[in-house]
C-alpha positions in Angstrom: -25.7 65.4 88.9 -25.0 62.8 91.8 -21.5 64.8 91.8 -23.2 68.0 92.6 -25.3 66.4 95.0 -22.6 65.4 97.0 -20.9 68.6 97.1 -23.8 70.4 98.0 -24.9 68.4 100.9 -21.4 69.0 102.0 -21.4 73.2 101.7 -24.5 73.3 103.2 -23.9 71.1 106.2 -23.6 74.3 108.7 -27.4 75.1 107.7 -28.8 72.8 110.2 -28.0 73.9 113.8 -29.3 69.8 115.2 -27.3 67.4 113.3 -29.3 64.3 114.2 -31.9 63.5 110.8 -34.4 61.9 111.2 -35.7 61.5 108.0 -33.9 61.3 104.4 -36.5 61.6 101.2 -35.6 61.5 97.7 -38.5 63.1 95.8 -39.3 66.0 93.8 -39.0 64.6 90.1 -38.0 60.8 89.2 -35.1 59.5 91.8 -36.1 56.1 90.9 -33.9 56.6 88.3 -31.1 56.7 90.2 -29.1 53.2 90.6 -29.0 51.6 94.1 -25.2 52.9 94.1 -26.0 56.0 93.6 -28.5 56.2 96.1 -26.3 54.5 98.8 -23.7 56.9 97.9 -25.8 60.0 98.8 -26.9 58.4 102.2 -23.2 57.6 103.3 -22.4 61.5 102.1 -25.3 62.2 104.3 -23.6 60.5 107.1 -20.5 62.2 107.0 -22.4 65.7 107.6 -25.1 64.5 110.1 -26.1 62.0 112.6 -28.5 60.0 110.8 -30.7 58.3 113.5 -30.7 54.7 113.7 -34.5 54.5 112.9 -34.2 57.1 110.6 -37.0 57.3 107.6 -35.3 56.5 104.5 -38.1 56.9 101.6 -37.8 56.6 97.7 -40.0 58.2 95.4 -40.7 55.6 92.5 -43.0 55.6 89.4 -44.3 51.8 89.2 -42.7 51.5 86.1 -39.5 52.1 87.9 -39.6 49.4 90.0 -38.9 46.3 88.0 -37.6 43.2 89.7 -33.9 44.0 89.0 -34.4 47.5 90.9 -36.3 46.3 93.4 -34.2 43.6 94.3 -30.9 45.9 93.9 -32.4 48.7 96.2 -32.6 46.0 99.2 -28.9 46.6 99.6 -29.5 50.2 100.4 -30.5 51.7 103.4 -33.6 52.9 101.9 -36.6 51.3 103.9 -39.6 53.8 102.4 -41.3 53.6 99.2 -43.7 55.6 97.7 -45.2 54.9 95.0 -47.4 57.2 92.3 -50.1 55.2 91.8 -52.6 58.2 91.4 -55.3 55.1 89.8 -55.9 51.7 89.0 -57.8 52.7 85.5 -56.0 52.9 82.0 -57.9 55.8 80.6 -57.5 57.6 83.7 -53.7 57.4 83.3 -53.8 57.9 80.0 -55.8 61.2 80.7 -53.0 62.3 83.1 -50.3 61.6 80.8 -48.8 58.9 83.2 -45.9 57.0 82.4 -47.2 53.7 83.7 -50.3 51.3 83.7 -52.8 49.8 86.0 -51.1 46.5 85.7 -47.4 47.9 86.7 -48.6 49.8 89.9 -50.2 47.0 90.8 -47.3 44.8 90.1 -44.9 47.4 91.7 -46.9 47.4 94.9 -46.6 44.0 95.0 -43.1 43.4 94.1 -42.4 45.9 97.0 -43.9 43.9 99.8 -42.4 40.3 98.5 -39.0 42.0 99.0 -39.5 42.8 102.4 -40.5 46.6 102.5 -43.3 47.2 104.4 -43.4 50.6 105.1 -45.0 52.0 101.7 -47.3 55.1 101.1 -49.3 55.4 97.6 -50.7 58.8 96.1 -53.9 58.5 94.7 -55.6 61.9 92.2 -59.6 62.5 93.0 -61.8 65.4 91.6 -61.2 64.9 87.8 -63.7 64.4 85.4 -62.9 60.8 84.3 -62.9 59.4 88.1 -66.7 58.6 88.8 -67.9 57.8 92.2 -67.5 54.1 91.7 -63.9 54.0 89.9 -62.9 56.5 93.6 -64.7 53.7 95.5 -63.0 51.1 93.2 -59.2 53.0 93.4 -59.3 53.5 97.4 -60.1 49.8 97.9 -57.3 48.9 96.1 -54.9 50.2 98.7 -56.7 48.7 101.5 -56.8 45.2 100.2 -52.9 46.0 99.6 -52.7 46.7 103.5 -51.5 50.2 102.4 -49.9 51.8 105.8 -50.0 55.0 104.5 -52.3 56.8 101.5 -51.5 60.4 100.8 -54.5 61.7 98.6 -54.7 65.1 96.5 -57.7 67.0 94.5 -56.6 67.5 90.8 -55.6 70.8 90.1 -55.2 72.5 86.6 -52.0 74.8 86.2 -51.9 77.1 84.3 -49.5 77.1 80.5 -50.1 73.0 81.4 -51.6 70.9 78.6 -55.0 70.7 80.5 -55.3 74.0 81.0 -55.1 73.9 77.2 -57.4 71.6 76.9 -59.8 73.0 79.0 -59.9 75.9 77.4 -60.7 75.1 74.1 -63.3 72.6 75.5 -61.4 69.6 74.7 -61.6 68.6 78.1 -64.5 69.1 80.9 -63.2 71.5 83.6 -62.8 70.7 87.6 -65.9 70.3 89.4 -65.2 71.8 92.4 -68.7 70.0 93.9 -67.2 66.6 92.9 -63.9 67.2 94.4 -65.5 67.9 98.0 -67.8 65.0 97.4 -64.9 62.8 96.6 -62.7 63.9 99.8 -65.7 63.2 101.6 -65.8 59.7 100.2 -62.2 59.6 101.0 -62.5 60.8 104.9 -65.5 58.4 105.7 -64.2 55.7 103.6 -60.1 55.5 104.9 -61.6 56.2 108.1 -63.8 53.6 108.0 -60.8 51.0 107.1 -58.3 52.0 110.2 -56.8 54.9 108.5 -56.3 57.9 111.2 -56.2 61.5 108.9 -53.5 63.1 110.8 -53.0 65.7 108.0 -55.6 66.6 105.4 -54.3 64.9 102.4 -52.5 62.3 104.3 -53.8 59.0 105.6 -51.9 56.4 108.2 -52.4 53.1 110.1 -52.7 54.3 113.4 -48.8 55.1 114.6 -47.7 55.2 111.3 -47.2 58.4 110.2 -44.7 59.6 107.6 -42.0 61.1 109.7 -41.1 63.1 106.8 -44.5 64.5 106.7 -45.2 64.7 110.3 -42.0 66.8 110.7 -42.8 69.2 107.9 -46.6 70.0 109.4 -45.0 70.7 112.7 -42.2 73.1 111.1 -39.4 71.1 112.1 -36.7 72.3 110.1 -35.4 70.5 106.7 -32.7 70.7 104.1 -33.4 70.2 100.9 -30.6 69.2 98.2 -30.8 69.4 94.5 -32.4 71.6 91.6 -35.2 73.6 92.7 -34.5 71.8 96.6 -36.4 73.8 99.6 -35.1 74.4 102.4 -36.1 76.0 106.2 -34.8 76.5 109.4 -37.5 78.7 110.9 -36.3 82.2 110.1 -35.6 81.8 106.8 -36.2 79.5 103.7 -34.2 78.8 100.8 -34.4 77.2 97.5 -32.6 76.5 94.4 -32.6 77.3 90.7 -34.4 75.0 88.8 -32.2 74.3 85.9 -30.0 71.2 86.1 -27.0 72.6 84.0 -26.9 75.9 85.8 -27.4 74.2 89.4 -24.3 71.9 88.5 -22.5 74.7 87.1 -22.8 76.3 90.1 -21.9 73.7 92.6 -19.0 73.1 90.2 -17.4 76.3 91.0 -18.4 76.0 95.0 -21.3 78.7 94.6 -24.6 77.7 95.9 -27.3 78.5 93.1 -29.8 79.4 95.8 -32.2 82.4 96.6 -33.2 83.3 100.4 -36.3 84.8 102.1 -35.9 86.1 105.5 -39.5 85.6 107.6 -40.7 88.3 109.1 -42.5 88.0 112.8 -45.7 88.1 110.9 -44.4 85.2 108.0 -43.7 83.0 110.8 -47.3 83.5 112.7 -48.8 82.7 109.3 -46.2 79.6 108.5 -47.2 78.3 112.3 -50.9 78.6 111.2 -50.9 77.1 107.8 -48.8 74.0 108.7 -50.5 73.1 112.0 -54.2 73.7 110.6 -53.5 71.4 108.4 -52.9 68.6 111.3 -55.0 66.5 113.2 -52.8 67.9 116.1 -53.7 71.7 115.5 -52.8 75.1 116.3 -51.4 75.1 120.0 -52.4 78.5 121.0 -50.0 77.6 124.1 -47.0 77.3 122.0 -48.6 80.2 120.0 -48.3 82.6 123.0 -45.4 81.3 124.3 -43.8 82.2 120.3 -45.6 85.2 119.6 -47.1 86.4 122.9 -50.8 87.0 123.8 -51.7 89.7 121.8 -51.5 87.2 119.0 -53.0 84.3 120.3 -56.0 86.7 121.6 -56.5 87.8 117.8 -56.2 84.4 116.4 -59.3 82.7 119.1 -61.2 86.1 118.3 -61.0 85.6 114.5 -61.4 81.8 115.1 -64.5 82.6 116.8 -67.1 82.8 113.8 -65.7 79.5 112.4 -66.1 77.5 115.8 -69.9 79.0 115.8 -70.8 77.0 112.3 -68.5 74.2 113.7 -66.2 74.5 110.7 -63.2 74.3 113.7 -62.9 73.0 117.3 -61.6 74.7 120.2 -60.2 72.3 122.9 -57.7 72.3 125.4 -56.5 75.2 124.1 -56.0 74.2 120.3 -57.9 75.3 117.7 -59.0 72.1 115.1 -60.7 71.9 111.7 -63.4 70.0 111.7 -64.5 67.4 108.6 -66.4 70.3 107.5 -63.4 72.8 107.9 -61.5 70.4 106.1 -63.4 71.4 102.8 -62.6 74.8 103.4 -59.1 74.8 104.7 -57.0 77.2 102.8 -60.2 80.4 103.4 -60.4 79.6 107.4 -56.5 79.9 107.4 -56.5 83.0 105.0 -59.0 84.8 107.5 -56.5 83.5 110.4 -53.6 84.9 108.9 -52.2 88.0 110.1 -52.1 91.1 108.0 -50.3 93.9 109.4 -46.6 94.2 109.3 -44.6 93.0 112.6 
């Protein structure tokens, strides 16, 4: 797998028109797994495609019980200088419920471990709106990460896929279903109480110290293009995004041979308008209807503040200097404001 990893970073070096990176993230699955060598070894194959900034973001995706001393300590001699770290709770039945690997005693201890080697740059996920997390275990769960000094807390609603083992469950009413009331309540809970600790919201799952924003994230909300490497990898460059089979024997097979196991989807005018919505909503930074007009022209912008209109009425989204804003309130409601933004007809 590393093998193929390497050889595919190095066919689809042209794919990126800027060279310079400024942020490297191994995610998407388990990379903890991989040894410190391995890791290194990526990075430097990275190097010999692209720029990689001297301040680049270099961030590991860990489980807690991935980072053990002997990993920890071995991953100091990498130039990885991000962690985060699936927390997702501090309660044993809760990750038990979720079918999570680890327990409230190793994310705590991973957290830890992190920060007496020296990283200080860490983000932690944390799961609300399920039916085990009551008000006071959310309360309980969010302080945790503050009195860890957290820098950055990126925070998700449960949601039940279907063919999953909950949606199973569910079903045959061997487990309560979402409560879509206690999810809002709980991201309320989350807003007022992250905000009240020094946490700016810059994005709406996503929580930083002020100035500390995940590069990695930041770039992706404001459509910065990305390459993605590896089994089921994304990738974008504006016009077009790609992405790669799933299946780790046929992906290597693949790359083995010099083919690239990848399907392509050109955007249309009208994808890219709806992409440029989607991702900037989502931001404390907004829509800029200047950039907007200057992309797309002012026939589009126009639409967009005319269609905006009716949520800036119930203040559900702001309109100043010329960028359109959800509100706490729009927050709630996110993905409807930005389906009645989007635009329909063909371009």
């Amino acid at each position: 797998m590393v093998n193929a990893l390497l050889r595919e970073i190095e066919l689809r070096s042209p794919y990126l028109e800027d060279k310079k990176v400024e942020s490297i993230y191994f995610g998407g699955g388990t990379p903890s797994l991989l040894e410190a060598d391995e890791i290194s070894k990526i990075i430097d194959a990275v190097a010999k495609q692209f720029d990689i900034s001297d301040h680049a973001e270099i961030t590991l995706e860990a489980n807690p019980d991935d980072l053990n001393a002997e990993k920890v300590n071995a991953l100091r001699s990498t130039p990885v200088n991000r962690f985060s770290i699936g927390v997702q709770s501090f309660f044993e039945e809760d990750l038990k419920w979720m079918n999570r690997a680890h327990t409230r005693q190793e994310a705590s201890a991973a957290i830890m471990r992190v920060q007496d080697a020296g990283f200080e740059n860490i983000t932690c996920d944390l799961i609300y709106g399920y039916p085990l997390l009551t008000d006071e275990k959310w309360r309980y769960n969010m302080q945790q990460l503050i009195d860890f000094a957290i820098p950055h807390i990126s925070s998700y609603s449960m949601t039940v896929e279907a063919k999953t083992a909950l949606d199973h469950f569910i079903k045959k009413g061997m487990s309560p279903a979402i409560d879509s009331d206690q999810a809002a309540d709980q991201m309320n809970m989350l807003i007022e109480t992250l905000k009240g600790a020094g946490y700016e919201q810059y994005e709406i799952s996503n929580f930083a110290k002020k100035g500390l924003y995940a590069r990695h994230n930041t770039n992706y909300w404001k459509g910065k293009h990305y390459l993605g490497i590896g089994p089921s990898a994304h990738s974008f460059d504006g016009h077009s995004r790609s992405w790669n089979i799933a299946n780790n024997a046929k992906y290597i097979g693949s790359i083995q041979t010099n083919q690239l196991p990848l399907e392509i989807e050109h955007l249309s005018v009208r994808d890219q308008i709806n992409e440029c919505i989607m991702t900037s909503l989502r931001t404390m930074w907004g829509l800029d209807l200047d950039l907007l007009e200057k992309s797309f022209g002012y026939s589009v912008k126009n639409k967009i503040v005319e269609d905006a209109a009716v949520f800036v009425e119930k203040q559900q989204v702001s309109l100043d200097n010329n960028k359109l804003k959800l509100t706490d309130t729009g927050k709630l409601m996110a993905d409807h404001i930005m389906s009645e933004l989007f635009i329909i007809e063909n371009n």
